[in-house]
N, C-alpha and C positions, 0 to 999 in steps of 0.2 A: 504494500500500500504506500503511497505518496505521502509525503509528510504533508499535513493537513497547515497552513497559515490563518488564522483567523482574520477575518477582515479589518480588527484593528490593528495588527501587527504589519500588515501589508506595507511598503513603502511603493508609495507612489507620489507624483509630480501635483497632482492637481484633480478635485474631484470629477471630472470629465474625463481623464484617462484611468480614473479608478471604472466609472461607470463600463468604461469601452474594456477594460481586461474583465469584466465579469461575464462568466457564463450566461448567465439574468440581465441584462443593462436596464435601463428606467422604462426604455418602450418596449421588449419583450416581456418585461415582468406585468405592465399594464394590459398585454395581449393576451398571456396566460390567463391573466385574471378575467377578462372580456370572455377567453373559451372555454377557460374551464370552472369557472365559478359559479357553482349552480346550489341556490339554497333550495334543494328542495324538501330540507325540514325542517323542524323548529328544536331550537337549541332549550326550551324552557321544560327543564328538568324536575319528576316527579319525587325525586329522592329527596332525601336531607342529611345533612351531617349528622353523623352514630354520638352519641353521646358516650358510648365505650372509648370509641376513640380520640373524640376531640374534647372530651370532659365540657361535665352540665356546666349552664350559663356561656358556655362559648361561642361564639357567632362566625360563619365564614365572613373572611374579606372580600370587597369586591372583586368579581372576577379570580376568585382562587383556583390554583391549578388544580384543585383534587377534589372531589367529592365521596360521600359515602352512604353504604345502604344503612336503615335501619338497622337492619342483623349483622352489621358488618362486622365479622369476626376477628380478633385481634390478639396475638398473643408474641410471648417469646420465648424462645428455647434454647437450649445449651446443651452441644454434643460433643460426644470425644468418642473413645474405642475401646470407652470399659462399664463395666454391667454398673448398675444402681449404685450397690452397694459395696462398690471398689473405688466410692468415685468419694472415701468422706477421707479427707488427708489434708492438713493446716498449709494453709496457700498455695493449693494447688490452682486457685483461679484465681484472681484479684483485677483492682481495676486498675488503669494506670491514665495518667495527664499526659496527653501526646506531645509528644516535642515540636516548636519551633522550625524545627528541621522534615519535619514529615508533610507532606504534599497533602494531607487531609488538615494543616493547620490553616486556621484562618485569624483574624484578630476579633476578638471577642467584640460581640453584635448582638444582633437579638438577641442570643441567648443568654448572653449577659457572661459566659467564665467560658475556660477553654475545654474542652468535652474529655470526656475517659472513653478508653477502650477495654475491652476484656480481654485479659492476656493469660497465656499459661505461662508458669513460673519455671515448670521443668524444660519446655521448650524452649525459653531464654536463656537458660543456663547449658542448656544443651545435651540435657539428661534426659530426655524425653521417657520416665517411668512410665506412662501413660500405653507409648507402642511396645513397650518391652512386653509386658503383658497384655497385651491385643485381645481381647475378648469381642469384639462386635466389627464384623467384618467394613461393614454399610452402615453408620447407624443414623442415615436419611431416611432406613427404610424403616424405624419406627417411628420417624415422622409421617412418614407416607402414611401409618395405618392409624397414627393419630388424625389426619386432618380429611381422610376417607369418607367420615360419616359428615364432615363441610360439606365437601361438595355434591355427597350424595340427596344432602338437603337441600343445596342450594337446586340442584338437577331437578326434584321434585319437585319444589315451590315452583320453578320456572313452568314444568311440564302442566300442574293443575289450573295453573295462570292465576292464583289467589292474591297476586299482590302487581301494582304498576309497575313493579322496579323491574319483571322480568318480562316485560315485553318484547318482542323479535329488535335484535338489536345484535351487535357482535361480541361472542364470549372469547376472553382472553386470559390463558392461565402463563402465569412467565415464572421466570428465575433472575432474579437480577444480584451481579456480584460487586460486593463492596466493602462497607466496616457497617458497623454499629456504632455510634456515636452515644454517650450518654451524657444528658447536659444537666443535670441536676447533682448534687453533692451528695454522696449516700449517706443515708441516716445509721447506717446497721453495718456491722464488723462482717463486710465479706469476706477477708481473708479466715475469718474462722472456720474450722470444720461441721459441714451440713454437706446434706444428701444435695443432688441434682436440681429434685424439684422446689428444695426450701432457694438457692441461687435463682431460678426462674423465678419464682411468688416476689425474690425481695427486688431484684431487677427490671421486673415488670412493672413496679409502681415508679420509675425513676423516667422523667424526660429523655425519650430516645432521638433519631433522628437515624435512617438509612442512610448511608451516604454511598450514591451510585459511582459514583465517576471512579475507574480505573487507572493506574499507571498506563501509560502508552504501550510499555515494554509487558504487560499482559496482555495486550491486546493484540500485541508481535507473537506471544506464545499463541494465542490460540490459533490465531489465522496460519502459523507453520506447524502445531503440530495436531491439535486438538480435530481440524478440519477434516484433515487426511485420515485421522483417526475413527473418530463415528461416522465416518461414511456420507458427510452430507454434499451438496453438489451445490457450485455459481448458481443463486435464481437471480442474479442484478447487481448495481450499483444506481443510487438515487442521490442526486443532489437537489435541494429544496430551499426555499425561504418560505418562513409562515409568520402569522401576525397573530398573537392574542388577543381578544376582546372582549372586554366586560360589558355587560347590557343591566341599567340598574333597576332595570323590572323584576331580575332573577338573580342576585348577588352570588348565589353559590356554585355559579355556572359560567364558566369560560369558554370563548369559540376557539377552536383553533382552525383558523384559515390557512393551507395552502396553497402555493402560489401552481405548483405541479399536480394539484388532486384534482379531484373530483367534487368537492362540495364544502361544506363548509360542517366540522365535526362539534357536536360538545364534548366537557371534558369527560374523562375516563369517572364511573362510579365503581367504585372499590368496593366489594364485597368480603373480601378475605386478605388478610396480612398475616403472615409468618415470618419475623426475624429470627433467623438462626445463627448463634452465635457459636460459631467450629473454632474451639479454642487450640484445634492441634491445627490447623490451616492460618494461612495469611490472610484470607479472603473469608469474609461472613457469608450470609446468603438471605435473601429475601422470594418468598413463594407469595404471588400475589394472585389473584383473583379478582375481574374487571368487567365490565360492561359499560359501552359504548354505543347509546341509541339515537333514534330521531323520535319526535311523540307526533307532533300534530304539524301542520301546512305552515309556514310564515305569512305573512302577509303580502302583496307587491310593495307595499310602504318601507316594510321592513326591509324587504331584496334590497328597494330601491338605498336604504339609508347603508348599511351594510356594505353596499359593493362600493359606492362612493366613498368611505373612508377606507376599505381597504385598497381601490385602484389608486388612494392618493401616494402611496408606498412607494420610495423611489430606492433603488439599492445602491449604498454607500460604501465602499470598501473602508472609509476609514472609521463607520460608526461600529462601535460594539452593538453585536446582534445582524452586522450587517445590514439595516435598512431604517431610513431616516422617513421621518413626514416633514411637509413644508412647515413651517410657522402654522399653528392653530388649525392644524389637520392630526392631531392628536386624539381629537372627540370629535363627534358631530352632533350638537344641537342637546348638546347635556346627558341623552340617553345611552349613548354607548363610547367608552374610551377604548384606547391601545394599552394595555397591561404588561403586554412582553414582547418581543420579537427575536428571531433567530435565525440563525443557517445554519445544515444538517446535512453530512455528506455521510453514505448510511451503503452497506455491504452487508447481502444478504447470502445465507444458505442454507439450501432444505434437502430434507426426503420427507418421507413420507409420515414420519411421525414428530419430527422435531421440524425448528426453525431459529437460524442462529445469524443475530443480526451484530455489526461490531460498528457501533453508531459514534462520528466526530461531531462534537456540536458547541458555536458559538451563542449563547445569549444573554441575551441584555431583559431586565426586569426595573420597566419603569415606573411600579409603584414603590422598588426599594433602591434605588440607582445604582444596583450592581451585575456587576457584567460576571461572566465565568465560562471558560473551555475546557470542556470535559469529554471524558472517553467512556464508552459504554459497552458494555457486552449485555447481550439479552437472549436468553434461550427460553422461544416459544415452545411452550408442551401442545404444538397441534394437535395432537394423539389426544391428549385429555379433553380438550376445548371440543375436540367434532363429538367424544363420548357425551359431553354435558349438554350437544345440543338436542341428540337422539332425542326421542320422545319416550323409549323403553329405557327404565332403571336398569343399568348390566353392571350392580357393584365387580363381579368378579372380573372383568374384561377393563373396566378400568383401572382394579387396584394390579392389574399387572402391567398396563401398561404406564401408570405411576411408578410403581415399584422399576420398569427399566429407566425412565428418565432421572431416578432417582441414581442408580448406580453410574449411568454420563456425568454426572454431573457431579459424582465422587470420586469417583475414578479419573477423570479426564480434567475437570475445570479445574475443578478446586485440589487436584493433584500439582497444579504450578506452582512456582515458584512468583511471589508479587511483594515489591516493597514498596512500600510508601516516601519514599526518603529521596 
């Protein structure tokens, strides 16, 4: 892969030979927009933020990137490669304050302090007691048989149609790899000795935050060895620019316009969250569960106001996020602003049961003024996703084919080597 430049790093003469090196210039990108921008549904979402997740009294901000279902289930887990009751021993987990020097640091912001990671003690030191006695080959796969009867719920509600949130819309089950960030100061002596699930209870009431973005040099491993390895095959490369937009009729609902789709999306509804914390790995992992629909027609009013702020979009190689609006084309007539924008340069591959996308992406978030370039690895479970759309409940055919993507993704991903530093 091409080393990726972000369109603020780009050195160029003058915003007009920025415009002319871009793949997108200001008149292709308004043409795109002209062909291919079709609202043909309405972005006003029947869901609401889980109160599991986002704790009572909280409100989404405008235009927030994430949504959630009522049932949205949420937890966190902690694995390694020894049974229950091999796993109680005085600092064997602890938390630690990332350094300065690690590429997951940032300067203390919203969150107010600089986050903890979960680290093993014997892996630092390089004594890993942990594999010396190796009791649990896989041990995704009693995640897998934990979060079986989710989705087998989720399948069902969908299938008897008892709730708006699972209307025909597209299910998406992933894996995304990254750290676990904890931003709250613990109350409780985790270095103490306790079983598995007393660490899960006391880390689960603590401020977390996934952190997706990969070192680049992961994202070299998988693409030379991981690819070749499970078998999957080139479906493309896609480069994109998209626009966020908040509408303050629906606060808790963001569009994401692309400039290369087909239409205009709302944001992802989250049904399911699993942080798993693989304390003998460099990489965490995150099992999510998602739904992405359309409910009702828009209006012409609405087509009309919508296309008009997003055709005002002109691509700027020297703006973070890649693309600028004129003066006072940031909103249109108070209803709807610009929340974030980006560029997305995205490599994809499949077979027939997985889907492994290694996504470069520049954006810009203009309701916090901060910019970030991140690297992403995403491994879609298509296999699970087509199970969940069936209309017939088949737990056994999907927990095996859970249970394979479970072992990819232990054996191959999170078998690299990834530093932070």
């Amino acid at each position: 892969m091409a080393n990726y430049i972000p369109p603020h790093k780009r050195q160029l003469k003058d915003g007009v030979k920025a415009l002319e090196g871009s793949s997108l210039n200001s008149r292709s990108l308004v043409h795109k927009f002209q062909q291919n921008l079709n609202l043909s549904g309405s972005y006003k979402s029947e869901s609401c933020l889980s109160e599991k997740v986002m704790g009572k009294g909280k409100v989404a901000s405008l235009g927030g990137r994430y949504a959630y279902a009522k049932s949205c289930h949420s937890r966190l887990c902690i694995i390694d490669s020894t049974e229950e009751e091999e796993h109680q021993y005085p600092g064997a987990i602890r938390l630690e304050h990332i350094t300065s020097k690690s590429s997951l640091y940032k300067e203390p912001g919203s969150h107010g302090s600089i986050p903890y990671v979960l680290v093993s003690s014997h892996k630092k030191t390089g004594m890993n007691e942990l594999n010396k006695n190796c009791s649990i080959e896989n041990p995704l796969i009693s995640v897998a048989e934990q979060i079986l009867p989710n989705l087998l719920a989720f399948q069902n509600e969908r299938v008897e149609g008892s709730s708006k949130e699972f209307e025909e819309g597209k299910i998406s089950f992933v894996a995304r790899f990254g750290k676990i960030l904890f931003h709250t100061k613990p109350w409780f002596g985790v270095d103490k000795p306790r079983d598995r699930s007393e660490y899960e209870a006391s880390l689960g009431q603590m401020k977390r935050v996934f952190n997706a973005s990969v070192p680049k040099s992961f994202t070299e491993s998988v693409l030379n060895a991981v690819v070749t390895e499970i078998g999957v095959d080139l479906e493309g490369e896609k480069e994109y620019y998209y626009v966020r937009v908040a509408d303050k009729s629906c606060p808790d609902v963001s569009l994401s316009c692309k400039c290369t789709a087909t239409g205009i999306e709302t944001n992802n509804v989250r049904h399911m969250m699993v942080d798993i914390a693989c304390v003998e790995k460099d990489l965490d992992l995150r099992l999510m569960l998602s739904t992405r629909k359309i409910v009702t027609e828009p209006t012409e009013e609405e087509k009309h106001d919508l296309e008009k702020l997003i055709k005002s979009a002109v691509v700027d190689q020297h703006e973070k996020g890649g693309l600028r609006f004129p003066l006072g084309n940031e909103s249109f007539e108070g209803r709807y602003r610009v929340v974030g924008t980006g560029h997305t340069t995205s490599t994809a591959y499949k077979n027939s049961s997985i889907r492994v996308k290694l996504n470069e992406a520049d954006r810009y978030d203009f309701i916090t003024s901060t910019a970030e370039v991140t690297n992403h690895v995403v491994l879609k479970m298509t296999g699970v996703s087509e199970k969940l759309k069936a209309n017939i409940l088949e737990r056994d055919q999907l927990a095996e084919v859970l249970e394979v993507n479970m072992k990819i993704i232990w054996n191959h991903f999170l078998s690299l080597e990834c530093c932070f530093t």
